[in-house]
MARBA-3410 file (N, C-alpha, C, O; in Angstrom, 1 decimal):
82
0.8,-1.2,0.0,0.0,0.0,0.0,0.9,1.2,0.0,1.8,1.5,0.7 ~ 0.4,2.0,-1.0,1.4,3.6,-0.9,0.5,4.5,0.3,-0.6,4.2,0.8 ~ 1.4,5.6,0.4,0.4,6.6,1.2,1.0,7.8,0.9,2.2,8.0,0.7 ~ 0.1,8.7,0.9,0.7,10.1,0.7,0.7,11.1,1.7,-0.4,11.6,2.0 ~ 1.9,11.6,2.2,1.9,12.3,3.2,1.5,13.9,3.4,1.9,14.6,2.5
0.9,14.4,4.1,0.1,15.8,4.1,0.7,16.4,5.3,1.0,15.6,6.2 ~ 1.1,17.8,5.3,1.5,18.4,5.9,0.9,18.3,7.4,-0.3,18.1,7.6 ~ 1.9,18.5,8.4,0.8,18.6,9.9,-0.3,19.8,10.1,-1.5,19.8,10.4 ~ 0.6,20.5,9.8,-0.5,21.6,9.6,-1.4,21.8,9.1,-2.1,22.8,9.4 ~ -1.7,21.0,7.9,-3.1,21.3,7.2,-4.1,20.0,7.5,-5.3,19.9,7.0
-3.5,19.0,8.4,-4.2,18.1,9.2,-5.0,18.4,10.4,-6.1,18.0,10.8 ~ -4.1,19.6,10.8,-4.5,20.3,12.2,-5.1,21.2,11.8,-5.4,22.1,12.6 ~ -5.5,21.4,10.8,-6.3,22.7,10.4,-7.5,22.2,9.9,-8.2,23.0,9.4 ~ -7.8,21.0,10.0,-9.0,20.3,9.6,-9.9,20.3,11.1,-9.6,19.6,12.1 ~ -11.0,21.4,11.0,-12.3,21.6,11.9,-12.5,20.0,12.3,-13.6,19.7,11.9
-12.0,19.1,12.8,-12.5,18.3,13.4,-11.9,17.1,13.9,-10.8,16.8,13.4 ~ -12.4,16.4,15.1,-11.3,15.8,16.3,-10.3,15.0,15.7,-10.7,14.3,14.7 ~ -9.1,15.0,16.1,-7.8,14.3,15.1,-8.1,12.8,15.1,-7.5,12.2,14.2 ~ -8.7,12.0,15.8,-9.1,10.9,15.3,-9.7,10.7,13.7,-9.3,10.0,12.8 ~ -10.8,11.6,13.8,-11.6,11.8,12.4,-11.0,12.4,11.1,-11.8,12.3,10.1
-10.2,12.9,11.0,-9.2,13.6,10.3,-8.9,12.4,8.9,-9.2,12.4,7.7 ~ -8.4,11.8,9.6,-8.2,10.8,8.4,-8.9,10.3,7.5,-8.9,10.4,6.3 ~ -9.7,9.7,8.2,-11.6,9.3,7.2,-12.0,10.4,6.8,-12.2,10.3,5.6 ~ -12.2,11.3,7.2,-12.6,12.8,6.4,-11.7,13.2,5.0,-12.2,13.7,3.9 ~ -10.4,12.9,5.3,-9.4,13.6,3.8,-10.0,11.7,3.2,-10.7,11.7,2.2
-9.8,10.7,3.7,-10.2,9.5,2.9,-11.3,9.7,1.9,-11.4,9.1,0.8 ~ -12.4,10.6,2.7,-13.5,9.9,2.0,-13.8,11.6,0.7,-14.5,11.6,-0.3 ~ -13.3,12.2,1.0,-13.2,13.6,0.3,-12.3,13.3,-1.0,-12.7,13.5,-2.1 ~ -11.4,12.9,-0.8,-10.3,12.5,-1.8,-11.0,11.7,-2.9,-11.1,11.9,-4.2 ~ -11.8,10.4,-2.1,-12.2,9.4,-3.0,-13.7,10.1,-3.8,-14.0,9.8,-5.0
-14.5,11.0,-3.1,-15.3,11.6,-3.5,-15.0,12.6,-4.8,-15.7,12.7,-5.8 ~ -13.7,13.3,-4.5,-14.0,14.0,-5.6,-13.4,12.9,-6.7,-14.3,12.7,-7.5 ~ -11.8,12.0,-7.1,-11.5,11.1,-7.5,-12.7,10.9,-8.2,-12.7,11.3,-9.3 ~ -13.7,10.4,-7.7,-14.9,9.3,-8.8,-15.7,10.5,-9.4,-16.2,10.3,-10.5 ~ -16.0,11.7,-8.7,-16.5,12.9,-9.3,-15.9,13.4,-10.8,-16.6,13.9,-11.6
-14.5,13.1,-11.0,-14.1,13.4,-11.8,-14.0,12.3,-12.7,-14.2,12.5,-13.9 ~ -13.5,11.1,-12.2,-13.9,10.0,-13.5,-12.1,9.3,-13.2,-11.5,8.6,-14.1 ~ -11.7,9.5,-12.5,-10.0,9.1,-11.7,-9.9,7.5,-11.2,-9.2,6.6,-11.5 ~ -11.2,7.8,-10.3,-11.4,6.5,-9.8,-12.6,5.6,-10.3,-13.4,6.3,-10.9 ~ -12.9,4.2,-10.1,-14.5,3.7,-10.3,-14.8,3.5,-9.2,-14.0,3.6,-8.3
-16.4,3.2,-9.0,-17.2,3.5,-8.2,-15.9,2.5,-6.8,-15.5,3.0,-5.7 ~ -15.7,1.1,-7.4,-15.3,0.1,-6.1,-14.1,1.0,-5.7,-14.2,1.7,-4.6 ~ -12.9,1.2,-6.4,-12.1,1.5,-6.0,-12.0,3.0,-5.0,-11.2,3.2,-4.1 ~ -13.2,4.0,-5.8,-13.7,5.4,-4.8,-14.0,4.9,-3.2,-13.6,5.5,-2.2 ~ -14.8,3.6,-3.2,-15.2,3.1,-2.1,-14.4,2.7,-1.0,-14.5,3.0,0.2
-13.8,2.1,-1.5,-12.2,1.2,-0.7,-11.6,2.2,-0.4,-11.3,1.9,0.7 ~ -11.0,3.7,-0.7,-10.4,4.4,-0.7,-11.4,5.7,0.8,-11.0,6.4,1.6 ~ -12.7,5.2,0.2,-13.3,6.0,1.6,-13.0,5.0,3.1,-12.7,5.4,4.2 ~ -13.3,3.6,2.4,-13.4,2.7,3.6,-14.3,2.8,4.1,-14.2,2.7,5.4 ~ -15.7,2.9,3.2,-17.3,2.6,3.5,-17.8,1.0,2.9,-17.1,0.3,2.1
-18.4,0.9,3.2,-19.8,0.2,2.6,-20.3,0.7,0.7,-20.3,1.8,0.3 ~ -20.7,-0.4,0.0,-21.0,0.0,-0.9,-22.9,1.1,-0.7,-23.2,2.1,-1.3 ~ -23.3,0.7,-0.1,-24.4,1.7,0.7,-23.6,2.9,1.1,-23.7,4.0,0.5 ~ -22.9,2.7,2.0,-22.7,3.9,2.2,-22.4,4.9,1.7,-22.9,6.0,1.8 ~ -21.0,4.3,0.8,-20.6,5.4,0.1,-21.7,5.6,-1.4,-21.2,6.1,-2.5
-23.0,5.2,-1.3,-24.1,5.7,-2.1,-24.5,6.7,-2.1,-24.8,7.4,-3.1 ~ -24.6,6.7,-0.7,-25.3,7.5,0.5,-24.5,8.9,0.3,-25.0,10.1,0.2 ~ -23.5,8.7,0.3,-22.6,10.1,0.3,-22.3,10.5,-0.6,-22.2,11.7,-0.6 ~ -22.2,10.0,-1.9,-22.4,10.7,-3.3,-23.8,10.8,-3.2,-23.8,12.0,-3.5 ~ -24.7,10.6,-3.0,-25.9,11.1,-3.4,-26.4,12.1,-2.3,-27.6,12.4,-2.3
-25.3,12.7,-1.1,-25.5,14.1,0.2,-24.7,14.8,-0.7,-24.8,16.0,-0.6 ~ -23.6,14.3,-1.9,-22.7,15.4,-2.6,-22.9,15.7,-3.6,-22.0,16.2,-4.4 ~ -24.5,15.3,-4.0,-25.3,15.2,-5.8,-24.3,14.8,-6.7,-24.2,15.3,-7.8 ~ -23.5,13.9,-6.4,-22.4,13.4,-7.3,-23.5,12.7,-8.3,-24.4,12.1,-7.9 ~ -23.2,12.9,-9.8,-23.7,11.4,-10.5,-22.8,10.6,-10.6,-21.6,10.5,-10.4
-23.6,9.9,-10.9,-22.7,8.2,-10.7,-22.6,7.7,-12.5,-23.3,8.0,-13.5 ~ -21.7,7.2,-12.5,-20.5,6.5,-13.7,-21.6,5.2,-13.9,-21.4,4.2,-13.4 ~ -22.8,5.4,-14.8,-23.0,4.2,-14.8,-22.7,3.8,-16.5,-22.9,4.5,-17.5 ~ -21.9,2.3,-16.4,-21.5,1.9,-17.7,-22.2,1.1,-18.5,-23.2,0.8,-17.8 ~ -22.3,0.4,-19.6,-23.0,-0.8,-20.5,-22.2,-2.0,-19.5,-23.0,-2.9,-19.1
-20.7,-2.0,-19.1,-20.4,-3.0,-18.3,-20.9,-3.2,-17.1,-21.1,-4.3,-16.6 ~ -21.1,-2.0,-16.7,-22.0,-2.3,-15.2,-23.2,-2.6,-15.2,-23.7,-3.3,-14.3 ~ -23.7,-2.3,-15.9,-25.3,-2.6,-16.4,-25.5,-4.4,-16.4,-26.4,-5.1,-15.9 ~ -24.4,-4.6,-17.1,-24.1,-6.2,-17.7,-23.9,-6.9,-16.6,-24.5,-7.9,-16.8 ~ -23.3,-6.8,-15.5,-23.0,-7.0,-14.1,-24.1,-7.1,-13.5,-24.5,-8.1,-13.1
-24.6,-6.1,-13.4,-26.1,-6.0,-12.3,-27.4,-7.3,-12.9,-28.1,-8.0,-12.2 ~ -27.2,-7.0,-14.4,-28.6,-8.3,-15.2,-27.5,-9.3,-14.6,-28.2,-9.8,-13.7 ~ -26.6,-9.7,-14.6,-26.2,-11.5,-14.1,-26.1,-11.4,-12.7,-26.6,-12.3,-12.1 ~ -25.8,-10.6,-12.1,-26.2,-10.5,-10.5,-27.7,-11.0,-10.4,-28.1,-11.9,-9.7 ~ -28.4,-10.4,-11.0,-30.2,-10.3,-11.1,-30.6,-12.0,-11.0,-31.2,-12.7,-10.2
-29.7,-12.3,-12.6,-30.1,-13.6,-12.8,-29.6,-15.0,-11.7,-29.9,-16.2,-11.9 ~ -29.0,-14.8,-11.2,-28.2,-15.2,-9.8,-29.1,-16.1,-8.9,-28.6,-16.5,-7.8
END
């Protein structure tokens, strides 16, 4: 796993208790990432370190649309038929 390191100061400058800090830049990062078409939906998710609900849930508090493809489409009908 790589990681990328962020200044202390702009960690400590995040409005909220330093426990939460981390999941907050996680799930912001991955949010914008799939906003822009960087990441796909799983890999945005893994990167928040939600739930595939969840992080539904939170693109849809951040009116994000969602990336939907002919491949995923294709995925969901054999899921269906399952």
């Amino acid at each position: 796993m790589s990681s990328i390191d962020l200044p202390s100061d702009v960690l400590d400058a995040i409005a909220a208790p330093p426990e939460d800090r981390e999941p907050i830049v996680r799930q912001e990062l991955a949010v914008s990432l799939y906003r822009e078409g960087y990441l796909s939906f799983g890999k945005a998710r893994e990167l928040a370190g939600l739930s595939k609900a969840e992080f539904h849930r939170l693109l849809g508090e951040r009116e994000v649309e969602r990336h939907y493809t002919e491949e995923d489409l294709a995925l969901d009908v054999e899921y269906a038929r399952e």
